[in-house]
N, C-alpha and C positions, 0 to 999 in steps of 0.2 A: 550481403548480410547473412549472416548465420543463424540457424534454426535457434539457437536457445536466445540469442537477442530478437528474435522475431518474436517469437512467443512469449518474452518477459515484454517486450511493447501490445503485445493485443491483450496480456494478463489488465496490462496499464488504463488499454481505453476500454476493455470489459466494464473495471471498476469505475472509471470515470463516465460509462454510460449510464451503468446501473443506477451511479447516484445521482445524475442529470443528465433525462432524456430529451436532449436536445437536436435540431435538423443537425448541428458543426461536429458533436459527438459521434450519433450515426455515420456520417459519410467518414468520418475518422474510423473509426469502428468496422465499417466497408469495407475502404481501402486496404485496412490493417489485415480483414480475413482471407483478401484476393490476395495480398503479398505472403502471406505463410501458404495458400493454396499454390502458388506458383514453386514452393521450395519441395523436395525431397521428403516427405514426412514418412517411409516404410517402418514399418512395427516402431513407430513410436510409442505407444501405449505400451509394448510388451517391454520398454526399457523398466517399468516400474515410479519412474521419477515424480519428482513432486509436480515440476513444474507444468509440464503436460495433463496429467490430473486435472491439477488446478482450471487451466483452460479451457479442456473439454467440459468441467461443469459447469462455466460459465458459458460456453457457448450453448450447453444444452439448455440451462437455465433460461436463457434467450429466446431457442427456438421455441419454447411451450410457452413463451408469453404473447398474453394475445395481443398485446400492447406494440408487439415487434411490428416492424413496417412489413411485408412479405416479398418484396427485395430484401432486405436482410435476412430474413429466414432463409429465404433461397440462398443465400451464399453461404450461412453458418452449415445448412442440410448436405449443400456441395462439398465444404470440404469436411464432415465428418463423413459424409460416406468415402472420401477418399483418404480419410484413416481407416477406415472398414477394409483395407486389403486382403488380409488375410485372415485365416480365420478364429484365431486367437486375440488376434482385433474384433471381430465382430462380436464374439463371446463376451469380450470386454466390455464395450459398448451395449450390448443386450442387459448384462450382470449387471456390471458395478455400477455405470450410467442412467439406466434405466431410461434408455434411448429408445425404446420400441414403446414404451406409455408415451411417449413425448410428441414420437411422431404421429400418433394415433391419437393427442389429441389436437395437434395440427390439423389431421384430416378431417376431425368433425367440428372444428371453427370455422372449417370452409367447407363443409358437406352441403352448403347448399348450391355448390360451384365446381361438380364434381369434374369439369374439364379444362380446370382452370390449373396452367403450368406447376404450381407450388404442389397439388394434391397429387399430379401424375409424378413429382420428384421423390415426396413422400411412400409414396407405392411403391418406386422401385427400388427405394434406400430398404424399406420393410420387406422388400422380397430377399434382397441380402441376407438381413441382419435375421430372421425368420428361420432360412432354411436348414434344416435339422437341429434345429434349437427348440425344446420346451416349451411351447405358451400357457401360461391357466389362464382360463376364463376368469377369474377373478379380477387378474389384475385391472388396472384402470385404466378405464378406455376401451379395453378392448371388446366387449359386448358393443358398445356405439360402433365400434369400426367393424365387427362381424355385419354389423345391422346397415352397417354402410356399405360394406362388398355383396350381401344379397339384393339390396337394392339396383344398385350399378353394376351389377354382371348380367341382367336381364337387357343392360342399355342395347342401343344399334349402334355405336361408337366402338370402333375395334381398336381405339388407343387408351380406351379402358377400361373394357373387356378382357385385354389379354394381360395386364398388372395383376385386376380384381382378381382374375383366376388362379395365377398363380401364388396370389398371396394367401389363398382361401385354400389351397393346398396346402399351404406350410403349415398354415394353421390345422389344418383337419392331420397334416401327419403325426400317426402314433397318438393322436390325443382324442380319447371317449369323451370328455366333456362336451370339447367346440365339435365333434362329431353328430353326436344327440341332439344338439340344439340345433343343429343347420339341418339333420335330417327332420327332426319334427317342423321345419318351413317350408322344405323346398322338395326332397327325396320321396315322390310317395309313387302311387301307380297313376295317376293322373299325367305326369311334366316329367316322369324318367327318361321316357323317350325323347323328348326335347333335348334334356340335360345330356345324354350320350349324343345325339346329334352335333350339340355344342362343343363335346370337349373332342370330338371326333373333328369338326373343323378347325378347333385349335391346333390339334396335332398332325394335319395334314397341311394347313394354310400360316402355324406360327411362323414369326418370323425371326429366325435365332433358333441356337440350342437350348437356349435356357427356358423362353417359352416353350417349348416342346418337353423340356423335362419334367417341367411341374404340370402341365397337362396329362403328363405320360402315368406322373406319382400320384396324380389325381384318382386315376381310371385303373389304377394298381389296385389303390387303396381299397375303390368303390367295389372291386373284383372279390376282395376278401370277403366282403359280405354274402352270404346266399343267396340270399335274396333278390340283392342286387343282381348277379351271377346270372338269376334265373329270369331276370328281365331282360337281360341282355341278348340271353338265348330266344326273343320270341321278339328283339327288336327286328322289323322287319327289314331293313338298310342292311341290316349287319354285315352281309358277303359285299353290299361297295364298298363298304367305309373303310372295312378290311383290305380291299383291292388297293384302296387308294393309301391303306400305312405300306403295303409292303410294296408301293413305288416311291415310297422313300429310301429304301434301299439302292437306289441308281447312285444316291448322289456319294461322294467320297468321306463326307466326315467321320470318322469311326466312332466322337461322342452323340450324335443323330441317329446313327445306327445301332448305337449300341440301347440306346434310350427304346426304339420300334421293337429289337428284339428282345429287351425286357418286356415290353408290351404284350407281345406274340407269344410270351414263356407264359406268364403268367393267365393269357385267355386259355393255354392249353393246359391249365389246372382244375379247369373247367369241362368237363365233359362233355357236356353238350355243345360246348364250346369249338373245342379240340378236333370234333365231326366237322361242324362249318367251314373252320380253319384247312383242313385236307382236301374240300370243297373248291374253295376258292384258289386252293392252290396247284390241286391235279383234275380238278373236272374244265372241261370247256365251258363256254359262257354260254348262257341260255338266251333265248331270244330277247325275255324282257331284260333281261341284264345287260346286253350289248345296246336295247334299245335307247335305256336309261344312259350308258356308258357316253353313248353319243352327245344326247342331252347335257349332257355336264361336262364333254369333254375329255373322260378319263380313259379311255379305251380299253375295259375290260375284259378286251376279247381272248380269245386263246394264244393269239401270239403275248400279248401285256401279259399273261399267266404264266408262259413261257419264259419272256423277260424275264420276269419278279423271282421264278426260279434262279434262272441263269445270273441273277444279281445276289441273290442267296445263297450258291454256292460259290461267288467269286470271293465273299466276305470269307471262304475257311482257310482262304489263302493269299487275303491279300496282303501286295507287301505296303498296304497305309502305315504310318510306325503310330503305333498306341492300338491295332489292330486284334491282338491276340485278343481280349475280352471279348469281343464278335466274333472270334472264331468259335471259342470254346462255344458262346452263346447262339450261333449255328449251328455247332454240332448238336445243342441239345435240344432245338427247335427239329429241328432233321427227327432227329431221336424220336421225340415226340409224333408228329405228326407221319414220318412210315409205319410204325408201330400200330397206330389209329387206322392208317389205311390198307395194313396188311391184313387184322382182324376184320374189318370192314365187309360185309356179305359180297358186294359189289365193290372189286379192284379197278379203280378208274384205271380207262386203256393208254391214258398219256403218262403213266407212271411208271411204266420200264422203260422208256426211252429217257425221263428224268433220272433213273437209277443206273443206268448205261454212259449217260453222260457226269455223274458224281459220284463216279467207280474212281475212274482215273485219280480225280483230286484225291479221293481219301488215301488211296495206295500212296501218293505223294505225300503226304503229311506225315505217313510211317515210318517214310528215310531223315537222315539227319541227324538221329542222336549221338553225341559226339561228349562223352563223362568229361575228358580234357576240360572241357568250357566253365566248366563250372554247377554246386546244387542249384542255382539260379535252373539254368537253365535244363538239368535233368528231370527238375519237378517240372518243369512249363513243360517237355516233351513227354514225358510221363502222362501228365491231365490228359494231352491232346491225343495220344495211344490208345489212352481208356477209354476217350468218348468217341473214338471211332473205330476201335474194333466192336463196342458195346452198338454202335449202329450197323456194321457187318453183321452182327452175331443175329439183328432184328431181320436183316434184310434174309439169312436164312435161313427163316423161319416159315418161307410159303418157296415152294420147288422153284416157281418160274425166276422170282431174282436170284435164289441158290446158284440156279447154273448161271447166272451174268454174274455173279463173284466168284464162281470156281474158273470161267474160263480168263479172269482175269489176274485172277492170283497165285502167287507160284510158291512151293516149298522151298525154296531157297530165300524170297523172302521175310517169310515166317521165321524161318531160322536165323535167318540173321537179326531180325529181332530180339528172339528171344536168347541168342547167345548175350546182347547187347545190353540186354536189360538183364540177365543173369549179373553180368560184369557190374554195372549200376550197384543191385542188389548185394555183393559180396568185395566189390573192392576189387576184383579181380585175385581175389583169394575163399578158396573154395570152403577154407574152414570158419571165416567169419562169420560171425551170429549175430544180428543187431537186436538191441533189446525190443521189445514193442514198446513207442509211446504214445503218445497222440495218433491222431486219426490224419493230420496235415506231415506227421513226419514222414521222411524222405523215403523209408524204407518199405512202409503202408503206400504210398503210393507209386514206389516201384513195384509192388509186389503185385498189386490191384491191376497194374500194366500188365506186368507179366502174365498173373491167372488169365485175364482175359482174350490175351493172345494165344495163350495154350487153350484155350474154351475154342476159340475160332478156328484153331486146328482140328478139336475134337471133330465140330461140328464140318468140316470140311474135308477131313481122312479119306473117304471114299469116292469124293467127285475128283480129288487133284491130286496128279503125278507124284508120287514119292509122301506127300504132305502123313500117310501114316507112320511111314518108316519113320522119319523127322520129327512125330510127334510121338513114339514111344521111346526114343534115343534120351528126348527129354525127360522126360519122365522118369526114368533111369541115373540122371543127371543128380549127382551128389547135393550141386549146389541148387536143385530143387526143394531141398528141406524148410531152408530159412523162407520163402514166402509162400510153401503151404500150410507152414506152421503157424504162420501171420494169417491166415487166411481162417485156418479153423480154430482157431483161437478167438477171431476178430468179433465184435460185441453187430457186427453187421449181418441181418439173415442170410443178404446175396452174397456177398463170400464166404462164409459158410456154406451154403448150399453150393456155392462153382466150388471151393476146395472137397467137400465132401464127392461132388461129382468126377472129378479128376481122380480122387482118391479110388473112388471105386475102377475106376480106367487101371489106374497104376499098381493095384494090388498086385494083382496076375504074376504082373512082370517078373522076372529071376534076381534082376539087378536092384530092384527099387531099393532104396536105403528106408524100408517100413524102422526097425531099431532106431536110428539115428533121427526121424520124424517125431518118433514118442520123445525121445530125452529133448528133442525143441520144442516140442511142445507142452513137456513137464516144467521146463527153463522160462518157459513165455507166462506159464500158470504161475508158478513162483516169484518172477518177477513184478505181476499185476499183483499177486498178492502181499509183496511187501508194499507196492507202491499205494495199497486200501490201507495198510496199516500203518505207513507215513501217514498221509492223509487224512487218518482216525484222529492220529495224535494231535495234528495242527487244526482240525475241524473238530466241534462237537458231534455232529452226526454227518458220516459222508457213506452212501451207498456201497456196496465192495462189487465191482463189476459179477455179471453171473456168467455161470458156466458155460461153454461151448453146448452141452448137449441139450439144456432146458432155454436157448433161444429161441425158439421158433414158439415154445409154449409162451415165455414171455411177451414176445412181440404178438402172438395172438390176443392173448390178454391184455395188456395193455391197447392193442387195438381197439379191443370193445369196450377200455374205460374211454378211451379218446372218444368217443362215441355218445357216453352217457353225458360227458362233460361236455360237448358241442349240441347234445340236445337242453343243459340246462342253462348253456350260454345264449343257444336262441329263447328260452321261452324268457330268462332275465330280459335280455334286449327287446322285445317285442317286436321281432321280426314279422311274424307272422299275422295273415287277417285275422281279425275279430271273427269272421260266420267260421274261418274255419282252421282254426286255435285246436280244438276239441280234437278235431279226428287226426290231423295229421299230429301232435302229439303222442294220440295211440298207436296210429301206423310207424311213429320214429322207437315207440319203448317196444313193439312188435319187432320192429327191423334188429333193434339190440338184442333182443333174446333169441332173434333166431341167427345173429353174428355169431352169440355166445356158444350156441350150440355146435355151427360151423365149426368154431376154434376147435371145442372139445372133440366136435369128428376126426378133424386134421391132424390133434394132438394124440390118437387114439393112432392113425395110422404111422405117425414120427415115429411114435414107441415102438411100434412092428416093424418100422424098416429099423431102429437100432439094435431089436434084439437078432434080428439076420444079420444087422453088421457084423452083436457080437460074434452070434456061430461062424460068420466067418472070420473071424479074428482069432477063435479059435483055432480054426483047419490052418490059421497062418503061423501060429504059433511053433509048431511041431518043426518049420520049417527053419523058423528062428533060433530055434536052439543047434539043429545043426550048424546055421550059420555059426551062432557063437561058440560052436568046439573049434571051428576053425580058428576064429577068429583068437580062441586063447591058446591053442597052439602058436599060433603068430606071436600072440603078446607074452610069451616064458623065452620065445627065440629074442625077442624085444628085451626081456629082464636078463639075459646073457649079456647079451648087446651094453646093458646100460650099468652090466658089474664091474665091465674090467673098463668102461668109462669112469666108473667109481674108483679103479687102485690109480689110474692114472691122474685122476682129481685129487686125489691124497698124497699120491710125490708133487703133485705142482703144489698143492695147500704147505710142506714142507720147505719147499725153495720160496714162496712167497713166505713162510713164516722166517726163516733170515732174513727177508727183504723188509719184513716188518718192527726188526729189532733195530737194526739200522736207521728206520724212519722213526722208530720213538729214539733215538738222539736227536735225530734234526730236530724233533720236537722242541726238544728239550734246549736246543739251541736256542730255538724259534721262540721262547718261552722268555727269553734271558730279550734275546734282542722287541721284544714286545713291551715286558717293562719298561725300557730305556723309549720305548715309542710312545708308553701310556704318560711318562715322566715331560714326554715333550709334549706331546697333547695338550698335560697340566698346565705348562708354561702358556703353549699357544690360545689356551680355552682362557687361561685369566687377560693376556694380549685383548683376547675377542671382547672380554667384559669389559677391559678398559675402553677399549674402540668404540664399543656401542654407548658407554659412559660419555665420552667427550661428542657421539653420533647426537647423543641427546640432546647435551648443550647447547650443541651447533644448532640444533631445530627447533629447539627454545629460541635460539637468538635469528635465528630464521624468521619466524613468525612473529617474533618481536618487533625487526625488521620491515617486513612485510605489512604488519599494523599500522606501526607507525608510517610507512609509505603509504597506505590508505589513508590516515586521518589525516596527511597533509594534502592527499588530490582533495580528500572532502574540504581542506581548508583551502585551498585557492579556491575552487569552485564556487567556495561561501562567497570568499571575498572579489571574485568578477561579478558576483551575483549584487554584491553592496556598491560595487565602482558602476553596476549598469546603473542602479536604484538611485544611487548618487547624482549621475548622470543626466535622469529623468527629473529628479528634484531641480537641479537648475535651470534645466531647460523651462520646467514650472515656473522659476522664481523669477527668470527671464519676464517670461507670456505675464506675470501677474505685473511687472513692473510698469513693461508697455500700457499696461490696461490703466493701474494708476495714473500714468503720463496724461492718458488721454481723458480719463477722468477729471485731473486738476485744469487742463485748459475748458473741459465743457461747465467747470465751476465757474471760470474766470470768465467764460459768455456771458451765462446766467448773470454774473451780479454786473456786467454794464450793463445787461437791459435792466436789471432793476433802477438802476441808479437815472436810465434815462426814460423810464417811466416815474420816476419821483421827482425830475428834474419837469416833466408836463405835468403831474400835477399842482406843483406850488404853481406852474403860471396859468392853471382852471382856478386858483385858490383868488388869486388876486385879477382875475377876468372876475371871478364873482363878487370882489370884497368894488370892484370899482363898479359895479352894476346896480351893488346895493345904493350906494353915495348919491350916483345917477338917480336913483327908484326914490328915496326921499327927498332929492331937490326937487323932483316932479311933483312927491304930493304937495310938497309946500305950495306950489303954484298951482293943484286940482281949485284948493279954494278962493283960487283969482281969478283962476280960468276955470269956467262949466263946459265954456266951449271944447276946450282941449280935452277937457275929464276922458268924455270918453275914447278921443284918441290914446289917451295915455293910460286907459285902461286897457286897452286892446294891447297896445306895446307889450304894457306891463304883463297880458295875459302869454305873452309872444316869450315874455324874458322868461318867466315862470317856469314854461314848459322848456327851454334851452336850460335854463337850472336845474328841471330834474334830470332831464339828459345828461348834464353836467354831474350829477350826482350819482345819476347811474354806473356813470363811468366811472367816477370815484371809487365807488365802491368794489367794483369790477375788479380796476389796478390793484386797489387794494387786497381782494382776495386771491392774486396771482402772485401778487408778492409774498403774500403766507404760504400758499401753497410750494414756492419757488425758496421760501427759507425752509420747507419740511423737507423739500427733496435734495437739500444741500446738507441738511443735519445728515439724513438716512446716507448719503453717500461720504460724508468726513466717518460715521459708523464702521459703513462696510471697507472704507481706509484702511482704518485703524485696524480692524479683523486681520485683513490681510498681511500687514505687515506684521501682527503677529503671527499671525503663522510662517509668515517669510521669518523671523527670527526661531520660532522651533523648529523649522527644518533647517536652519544653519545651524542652530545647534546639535540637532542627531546627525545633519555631516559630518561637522568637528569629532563628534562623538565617535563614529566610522571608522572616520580616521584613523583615530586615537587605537582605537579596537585591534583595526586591520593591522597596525601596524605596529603592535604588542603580539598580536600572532605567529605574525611572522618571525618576529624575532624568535618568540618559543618554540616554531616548527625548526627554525635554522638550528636552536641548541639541541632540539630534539635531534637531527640526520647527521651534527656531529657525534 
C-alpha cells in the first residue's frame, strides 16, 4: 500500500474515532498508525500537502487528549517523532502543530508516574523537537513541565535524570525568561556545587553523543555567567572532573570530541579557569589527587596526564573523516592553554617534553597545500596555517621552547610556505589585487596565513640557518603588497599591529615596493568606501568602517564601553550578594575609570609612535622620488613603445574597415533572409495557436471523460452496495418466514389443548348436574329417614367440597383459556406486522431494481 492511501485510511479512522470512542475504533485506529509507521514517511511534512496536514492534526489532537488510552498515545508520539527527521520537520511540528504544548501536556497528566514508559517517550521526542528552537515561558504547559524537570532531575533514576537534563538545556538555551526562573530555584551558592558535580557526571558517564551535548551546552551556558564562572573556580573537584572530561578524548568519535573540546575552550574563557586547566594538564598529580584517583578509579596520575596530552594532540591530525573541527579546536585549546603557562611564574617541568613531542605534528600540518584542489580546501588549510604558526609564534615567546622550534624548523620550509600561499593570494599572477570583502573571504584568510608565517620568520631570523636571508627576500617580494595592504587596512587590531610590524622590518629594504603598498592601500580605502556608501543607500543608518590609523583608539574605547555595559548587565540581572552589591559595584565603576585612563595612556603613546612613523615616512620619501624618475624614464621609453603600436593599430583599423563594409551586405542579406524567417514564424506561431486550440479541447474532453469514468465506478459501487442490501433483505425475509411457520404450528397446539380442556369441562358440567338429581332424591328421603340424615349429610358435606374443587378448576380452565385466546390475538398481531413489512421490503427491492437498472442504462449512454 502506498503512503497517500495509508494516510487517506487513518484520516478515515481519526474521524471515525473522534466521533465514537470505541474499544473496535481504537484498535482500528492502532493498527492504522503501526501500518503508515512501517511505510517511508521522509520530509513528508516539507511536501506542503493537504493531506498529511490533515493527519498530523488529528493525530496531535489525540495525543493531548486525556481521554486517549496511553497505548495509543504511545504509537501516535512514535511515529510523529519519526516524521521529526529532519529539521525542518521538526520546526514544523514545533510551529505550525504546536506539538511541544502537547507533549508537555502529556507529561503532566502523568506527572505523577514520572518512570512510567509514555513520560520517558515524551522527553525524548521534546529533546528533539526543543533543540535550538525558541521556547517562551508563556506558552502552555510549559511552566508545569519546567516545574516537572526541576522536580525529577534531583531523582536517583538515571533514565530520567539524563532526558530531564537535557531537556532543561534546550529550554534554558539563549532564553532569559526559563533562565531566571530556574536560576531563582535551584542556582544559588548553597546546591552549585552539587549542580556542577551532576552535570560533570553526565558528561563523563552519558551514554551517547547526544547526552553529552546538552550537558556539555548546559555547563556552556552556565559558564557565560560570572558568577557562575566564579563558583566554578573555587569548586573544589574541579582538576578531577576536569581529568576525567579530557579522557574522553581516547575514544575516536570526532562529535564526543568535539563537544569536550568545546567544553575545555569555553573553561579557558575564564581566567581562573584557564590556570587549573594548565594544571591538570602539565603539572604531575599530587598525592591527594592520585589518592582520590584510585578511589574512583580514574588514574590521574602523571602518566593519565601524559595520555590526555598524547590524545590531544593526536586529534590535530587525525585521519577520523568529520575530524578537521577538533583539529582547528585543538589547536586553539593548545593556543590557549601554552600561552597561560608560558606567562605562568612557575613553567611546569613536563612541558617541554610536551612541546618536543607537538613540534613534529604541527611542522606536518604546514605541508599539503595544494590551490589545484580547490577554495574548499585552500580555506580549510589556510585556518589550519594560522592557528599553528599563531601557536609557534606563543611558543617563542620564553627562550627555552624558542630553541626546540628553531632546531626543528628550517628556512626552506618557511619558504615554501610562503611562496605557496603567495600563489593562493595572487592566482599565481603577481599583479592581481583582490578587493577586500568580508572577514571569511578567501583572500583575508590567505593573507592572515601569510602575515603570520612571515611574523614566525621574523621572530626566528636569528636562531635558523638562512631563515633571515628568506625572510627579507620576501619582504622585497612584489606580490607582498596585496596582503599587507589587507592587513593594514583590516578593521582587526592584531593585523594591524603584525602588518604594521613587518612594515617597520621592510622599510629599510632597497627593493620593497613602499609606492605600490600606498596605491593598495588607497584602492582597499576606496573600495570600503564605496561599499559604506552602497550600504548607506540600502540601509537607513549603516556605520562606514573606520580608519587604519584610529583603531587601536577605537578598540580601546570601545573596550571600556563593553565594560560599563557588563557592569550594568550584572547589576540588572542581580548577580551579585546582597551584603555585598555596594562595594564591588564601586570597585567595578573604579576598575572602568582607571580602564579609561589606561586606554588614554596607550592612545597617547600610538600617537607618538605614528608621528616617528611619519618622520620616517618622510626620510622615505626623498627616496621615492628618485625611484619614480626612473621609473618615468621607463614609462616615455613605454609611450614610444606604445606609438608606433598605435600607426600599426590604424593600418589594421583600415583593413578591418573593408572587412566591415562587406559584412554590412551580409547584413543586409541577412536582413532580407530574417523577414522571410519572421513571415514563417507567423505561420508557424498561428499553427501553434491552433494546436493549443484543439490541446484544449482535447482536455476538455479528457476530463469530461475522466468524470464521467468516475461517476460510473461511483455507480457500480452504489449498485453492489444495493445487490449486497438486497441480498441481506431476503435472507431477512427468509428468517422471518421460518419464524411465521413455527409460529402458526405453536397456534395450532394451543387451540387442541383448549378444545381438550372444554371437552373436560362439559363432562365436570354434567358429573355436577347428575350429583345435584343424586342430592335431591336424598333430601326427599332425609324426611323418611332420620336415620340416614346424617349419613347423607356427611356425603353431602363430602359432595360439597368435591364441587368446589370442581369449581375451582372450572374456573382455573377457564382463566387459561382467556389468557391462551390473548396470547393467540397478540401473536395473529405481530403476523400480520411482519408480513407487512415483508411486503415493504419487497417493495424497495422492486424499487432497486427498477433504479439499478435505469442507471445503468444511463451510464451505458453515457461511455458511448
Amino acid at each position: 500500500m502506498d503512503v497517500t492511501t495509508s494516510l487517506k485510511s487513518l484520516l478515515l479512522v481519526i474521524q471515525q474515532y473522534r466521533d465514537n470512542r470505541t474499544a473496535q475504533n481504537a484498535a482500528q485506529l492502532l493498527k492504522q498508525v503501526e501500518e503508515v509507521s512501517g511505510l517511508k514517511c521522509d520530509q513528508l511534512l516539507s511536501s506542503g500537502q493537504v493531506l498529511p496536514s490533515e493527519c498530523v492534526s488529528g493525530l496531535v489532537e489525540l495525543a493531548g487528549n486525556p481521554n486517549t488510552s496511553p497505548t495509543l498515545t504511545s504509537s501516535i508520539i512514535s511515529l510523529l517523532a519519526q516524521l521529526a527527521g529532519d529539521d525542518h520537520s521538526r520546526e514544523i511540528l514545533h510551529s505550525s502543530y504546536n506539538l511541544t504544548s502537547t507533549l508537555a501536556a502529556v507529561i503532566h497528566c502523568h506527572s505523577a508516574t514520572p518512570g512510567e514508559a509514555l513520560v520517558l517517550q515524551c522527553l525524548q521526542v521534546l529533546q528533539k523537537l526543543t533543540y535550538n528552537a525558541r521556547i517562551f515561558q508563556s506558552t502552555s504547559y510549559i511552566p508545569e513541565l519546567v516545574a516537572f524537570l526541576m522536580t525529577n532531575i534531583q531523582s536517583h533514576s538515571d533514565d530520567i535524570i539524563m532526558p530531564c537534563l537535557g531537556l532543561m538545556a534546550n529550554l534554558c538555551r539563549d532564553n532569559h525568561s526559563v533562565q531566571s526562573h530556574i536560576k531563582s530555584l535551584l542556582f544559588d551558592a548553597k546546591n552549585i556545587h552539587q549542580t556542577f558535580q551532576l552535570v560533570f557526571n553526565i558528561v563523563v558517564n552519558g551514554d551517547g553523543t547526544l547526552t553529552r551535548k546538552y550537558s556539555v551546552d548546559l555547563l556552556v551556558d552556565l559558564l557565560k555567567n560570572p558568577k557562575i564562572a566564579d563558583y566554578l573556580t573555587r569548586y573544589q573537584h574541579f582538576s578531577a572532573c576536569v581529568a576525567q572530561v579530557l579522557g574522553l578524548l581516547h575514544s575516536k568519535d570526532p562529535d564526543s570530541a568535539a563537544k569536550v573540546l568545546e567544553l575545555l575552550l569555553a573553561m579557558c574563557s575564564v581566567s581562573g579557569l584557564r590556570s587549573l586547566l594548565c594544571q591538570v594538564l602539565f603539572k604531575p598529580a599530587g598525592p591527594k589527587l592520585r589518592a582520590a584517583g584510585r578511589r574512583q578509579g580514574a588514574g590521574v596520575d602523571g602518566g593519565r596526564k601524559a595520555e590526555d596530552g598524547l590524545a590531544l594532540v593526536q586529534w590535530l591530525s587525525s585521519p577520523v573523516e568529520g575530524a578537521e573541527r577538533c583539529s582547528l579546536q585543538a589547536l586553539q585549546l593548545l593556543n590557549e592553554l601554552l600561552e597561560e603557562a608560558l606567562t605562568a611564574d612557575n613553567m611546569p617541568d613536563c612541558m617541554l617534553g610536551f612541546v618536543e613531542m607537538l613540534l613534529p605534528v604541527l611542522f606536518e600540518l604546514l605541508k599539503g597545500l595544494d590551490p589545484a584542489q580547490g577554495d574548499a580546501h585552500v580555506r580549510k588549510h589556510c585556518h589550519r596555517i594560522t592557528h599553528v604558526t599563531s601557536l609557534l609564534l606563543i611558543l617563542c615567546t620564553d627562550d627555552s621552547t624558542r630553541s626546540l622550534v628553531s632546531r626543528q624548523v628550517s628556512a626552506q620550509l618557511c619558504l615554501s610556505r610562503v611562496e605557496a600561499l603567495l600563489s593562493c593570494c595572487h592566482s599565481n599572477n603577481p599583479t592581481t589585487c583582490l578587493h577586500p570583502g568580508s572577514d571569511n573571504d578567501l583572500s583575508h584568510v590567505c593573507a592572515e596565513a601569510l602575515l603570520k608565517t612571515l611574523e614566525l620568520m621574523s621572530k626566528l631570523r636569528q636562531q635558523v640557518k638562512d631563515m633571515e636571508t628568506s625572510f627579507y627576500r620576501m619582504l622585497q617580494d612584489q606580490r607582498i603588497v596585496t596582503p599587507l595592504s589587507l592587513a593594514l587596512t583590516s578593521h582587526h587590531r592584531e593585523h594591524v599591529q603584525t602588518g604594521l610590524s613587518l612594515l617597520f622590518e621592510a622599510t629599510p629594504l632597497p627593493d620593497f615596493p613602499s609606492l605600490v603598498l600606498g596605491e593598495s592601500m588607497a584602492a582597499n580605502n576606496a573600495y570600503r568606501q564605496r561599499e559604506a556608501e552602497l550600504s548607506v543607500k540600502r540601509i537607513a543608518v549603516q556605520e562606514v568602517p573606520p580608519p587604519r590609523t584610529n583603531t587601536s583608539m577605537l578598540d580601546s574605547s570601545s573596550a571600556s564601553s563593553r565594560s560599563v555595559h557588563s557592569l550594568v548587565e550584572k547589576i540588572q540581572t542581580g548577580l551579585e550578594l546582597q551584603e555585598q552589591a555596594k562595594d564591588s559595584h564601586v570597585s567595578e565603576i573604579i576598575d572602568v575609570y582607571e580602564q579609561k585612563l589606561s586606554a588614554f595612556t596607550s592612545k597617547e603613546s600610538r600617537l607618538q609612535d605614528l608621528l616617528e612613523a611619519k618622520a620616517l615616512a618622510l626620510s622615505q620619501a626623498d627616496r621615492l622620488i628618485a625611484q619614480y624618475r626612473v621609473q618615468r624614464a621607463q614609462a616615455e621609453a613605454e609611450a614610444r613603445k606604445l606609438a608606433s603600436l598605435l600607426k600599426d593599430a590604424e593600418r589594421r583599423r583600415e583593413d578591418l574597415q573593408a572587412e566591415l563594409s562587406g559584412q554590412v551586405l551580409e547584413v543586409q542579406r541577412s536582413k532580407a533572409d530574417m523577414e522571410e524567417l519572421l513571415q514563417h514564424n507567423a505561420r508557424l506561431q498561428r499553427d501553434s495557436e491552433d494546436h493549443q486550440a484543439l490541446k484544449g479541447a482535447y482536455n476538455s474532453l479528457l476530463n469530461r471523460f475522466n468524470e464521467t469514468e468516475r461517476l460510473l465506478k461511483e455507480l457500480q459501487s452504489a449498485h453492489i452496495s444495493l445487490t449486497k442490501q438486497n441480498e441481506a433483505l431476503r435472507r431477512n425475509q427468509e428468517a422471518l418466514q421460518l419464524q411465521q411457520d413455527k409460529m402458526t404450528s405453536v397456534l395450532e397446539e394451543r387451540d387442541e389443548e383448549i378444545k381438550s380442556l372444554q371437552s373436560d369441562l362439559q363432562k365436570k358440567n354434567s358429573d355436577i348436574a347428575g350429583l345435584r338429581v343424586e342430592l335431591q332424591a336424598e333430601e326427599e328421603k332425609v324426611k323418611e329417614k332420620d336415620q340416614e340424615r346424617r349419613e347423607l349429610e356427611e356425603t353431602v358435606d363430602v359432595l360439597r367440597k368435591e364441587l368446589n374443587k370442581t369449581e375451582q378448576a372450572r374456573k382455573d380452565a377457564s382463566i387459561k383459556a382467556s389468557s391462551l385466546e390473548l396470547q393467540k390475538s397478540q401473536l395473529e398481531a405481530k403476523l400480520k406486522q411482519k408480513e407487512d413489512e415483508l411486503n415493504k421490503h419487497s417493495a424497495m427491492i422492486a424499487m432497486i431494481h427498477s433504479l439499478s437498472s435505469g442507471k445503468m442504462k444511463n451510464d451505458v449512454n453515457l461511455s458511448l
